[in-house]
Steps between C-alpha positions, in 0.01 A plus 500: 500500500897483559602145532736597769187691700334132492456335833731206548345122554499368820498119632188513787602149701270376735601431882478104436692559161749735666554266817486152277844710317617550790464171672629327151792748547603462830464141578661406179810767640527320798404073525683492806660735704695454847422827762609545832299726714308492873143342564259764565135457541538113561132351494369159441170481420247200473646353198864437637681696262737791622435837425725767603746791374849524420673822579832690499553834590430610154194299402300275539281171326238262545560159519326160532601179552206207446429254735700182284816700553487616835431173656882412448647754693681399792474829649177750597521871319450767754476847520861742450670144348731566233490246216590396175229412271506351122156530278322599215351841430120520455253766408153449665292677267178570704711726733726609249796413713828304407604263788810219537357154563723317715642140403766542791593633808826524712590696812749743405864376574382117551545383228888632461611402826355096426742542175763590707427250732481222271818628319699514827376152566588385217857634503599363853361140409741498189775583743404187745384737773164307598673169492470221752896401525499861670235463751638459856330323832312694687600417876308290670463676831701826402643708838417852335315637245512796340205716310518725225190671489313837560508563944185661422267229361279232616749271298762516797244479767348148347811350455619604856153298641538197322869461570436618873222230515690229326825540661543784786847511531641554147674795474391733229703792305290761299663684251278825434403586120280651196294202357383742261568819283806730372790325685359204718717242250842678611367455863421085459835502332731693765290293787583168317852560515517639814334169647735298298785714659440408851510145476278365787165493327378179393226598280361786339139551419400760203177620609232784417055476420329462230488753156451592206783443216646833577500427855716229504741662232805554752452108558562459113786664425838351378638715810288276765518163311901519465489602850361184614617281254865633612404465880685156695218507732171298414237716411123458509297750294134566620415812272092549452272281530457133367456546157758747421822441378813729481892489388599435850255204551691343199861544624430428895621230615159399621100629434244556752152578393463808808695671714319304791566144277875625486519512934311154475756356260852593683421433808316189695289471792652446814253411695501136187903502560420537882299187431662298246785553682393363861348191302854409326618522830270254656531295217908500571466416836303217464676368178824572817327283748398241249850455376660483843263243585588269150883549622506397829288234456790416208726522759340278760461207203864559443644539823328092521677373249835638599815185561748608786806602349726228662313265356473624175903569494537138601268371220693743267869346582350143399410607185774688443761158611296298224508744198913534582535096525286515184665748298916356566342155403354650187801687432729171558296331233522758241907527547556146427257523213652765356858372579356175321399741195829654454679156512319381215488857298914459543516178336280588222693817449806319488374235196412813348884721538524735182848332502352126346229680336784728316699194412232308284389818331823538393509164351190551339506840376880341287240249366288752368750751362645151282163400365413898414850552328481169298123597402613861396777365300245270313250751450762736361633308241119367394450898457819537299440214264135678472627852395782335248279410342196756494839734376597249203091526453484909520828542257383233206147740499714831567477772158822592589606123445296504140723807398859346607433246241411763196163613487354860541223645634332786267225801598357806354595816597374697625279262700727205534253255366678129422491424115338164466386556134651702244154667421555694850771707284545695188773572309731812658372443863749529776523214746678381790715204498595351828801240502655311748723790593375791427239643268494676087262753362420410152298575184304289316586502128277245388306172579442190407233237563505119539271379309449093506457311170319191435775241543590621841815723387506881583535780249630798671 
């Protein structure tokens, strides 16, 4: 038979071996994946874990998510919600079906906007926008008040009540806007500085309801949060409900948890000021009456112990008589002692006139300058006598005296070493003779040495 005629091998897998490759394959592809899609088919069953599908309008893929994940989520998957999922891929092998187990689970969007959130928030604390140096007073009992807020929602309506019930006659401005959607932050901004244009509102509350994250997005935007930040009236943000927090909460000048808490926070009840004020006043009055009543009974104690003027003007002319006599007698004695003083100071300063004092200096200092000029003379010639002979001394030990009577003082050249023995030279050395006047360069033409012989003679 023709080799080329002969039927070609073939590899026969089973459906286990042929899904096992597969699963091996496609979970080793893909570890984790992230997928964005819309819950479909959304069932829980008895076990707790999620089962649903995740569509687009090209296809579509099973998904689970097991009952230790889900139990985290801080929101509930519905039908139609768009999310963003991240998982592993998974073959079931029974079924023959490939499936994405889910490890996590975002609504679609969310998860951007809380970055952008916490970026913004970020930013505007750096630039010392949510610090406390710039949070003003709110008044105590402001005279208007002015809403930002949607006309439409209960959120106007509750904070109208409570301010109504606390304090009727408060005057209230509304300034109509979008709390929400494409827009609504240019409308809080324009109303903001519209209110902050007029200049007779005293406080300005920020208001809307609860929401989600994307809800409340208007009331995080740079737009709104410069917008109140650059505002010179107080403002009170009451965005949401208790536990949310938004841009604007951080850069008001003052949080309430509600919209209603906001109305209870700015204003007081007047029906307690009614009060508190008609007890200050009773307590004014009768701390009034009680110090009337400590004053004139002052007065009565005083008006007792009051002298008659006449008698006191008499009384005073007495005393006044006395201290006069007393003060010219104390002044008479003080004259004469002083006069007495300068009496004696005048004859002590005439024993003491420069004029005798110059005299006998003059003697004295004669006497001195005699002694000191006899005493110099003496000590002079002691000092002459001294150096005479120190001189006659210095000149009997003087070289130059040892020359003037003959001798000569010889040295090598070139070093100018003095010749003490005639072994320092040889015969035809050049050396310096130094005489009393003057001095002779010489060569030696031979030597002789003293040589001492037994008898005491010297043979040269």
């Amino acid at each position: 038979m023709n080799e080329d005629l002969r039927p070609l091998e073939r590899r026969i897998y089973t459906v286990s071996e042929l899904t096992q490759n597969i699963k091996e394959l496609l979970e080793g592809a893909y570890p984790f994946v992230w997928i964005t899609g819309e819950i479909s088919n959304f069932h829980i069953p008895i076990s707790g874990h999620f089962y649903f599908t995740l569509k687009d309008p090209g296809a579509q893929i099973n998904a689970v998510m097991f009952k230790a994940q889900n139990r985290g989520l801080k929101f509930r998957p519905k039908e139609g919600m768009a999310v963003v999922a991240m998982g592993r891929l998974n073959v079931y092998e029974p079924k023959g079906a490939y499936q994405i187990i889910i490890e996590y689970l975002e609504p679609e969007g969310i998860g951007v906007l809380q970055l952008a959130f916490e970026q913004l928030k970020a930013k505007l604390a750096a630039e010392g926008l949510f610090d406390e140096k710039h949070k003003r007073p709110v008044p105590f009992l402001p005279q208007k008040i002015a809403v930002v807020t949607s006309p439409t929602g209960a959120v106007i309506l509750d904070i109208l009540h409570v301010l109504n019930r606390r304090f009727p006659d408060v005057a209230v401005e509304i300034a109509p806007v979008k709390v929400q959607g494409e827009g609504a932050a240019e409308e809080i901004t324009e109303a903001m500085q519209l209110l902050n244009q007029l200049g007779d509102i005293d406080v300005i509350v920020l208001a809307r309801g609860g929401g989600s994250l994307e809800d409340l997005q208007a009331f995080n935007s740079e737009l709104v949060a410069r917008a109140v930040f650059a505002s010179h009236i107080p403002v009170v943000s009451a965005v949401g409900h208790e536990t949310d927090f938004t841009i604007a909460d951080f850069t008001a000048d003052m949080r309430a948890p509600t919209p209603s808490a906001a109305a209870e926070l700015i204003v007081p009840v007047k029906k307690d000021l009614l009060k508190r004020m008609e007890e200050f006043g009773k307590s004014l009055k009768s701390a009034l009456f009680h110090r009337i009543q400590l004053l004139r009974e002052r007065t009565t104690q005083l008006s007792r112990r009051l002298v008659h003027p006449g008698k006191q003007i008499a009384d005073r002319r007495l005393r006044l008589d006395d201290i006069l006599g007393r003060i010219l007698r104390g002044l008479s004695r003080q004259l004469n002692e002083k006069r007495d003083r300068l009496n004696m100071m005048r004859e002590r300063l005439g024993r003491s006139s420069p004029q005798y004092m110059t005299e006998d200096l003059n003697v004295l200092l004669k006497h001195h300058c005699q002694a000191f000029s006899s005493v110099m003379q003496f000590y002079l010639e002691s000092k002459k006598s001294v150096l005479r002979a120190t001189v006659a001394k210095l000149n009997a030990l003087s070289p130059l005296a040892i020359l003037e009577r003959g001798y000569s003082v010889t040295r090598t050249l070139p070093d100018y070493a003095v010749i003490k023995d005639v072994e320092q030279i040889s015969p035809g050395q050049r050396v310096e003779v130094t005489v009393s006047r003057g001095a002779m360069i010489c060569r030696i033409e031979r030597k002789q040495i003293e040589r001492k012989q037994k008898d005491g003679q010297t043979n040269i």
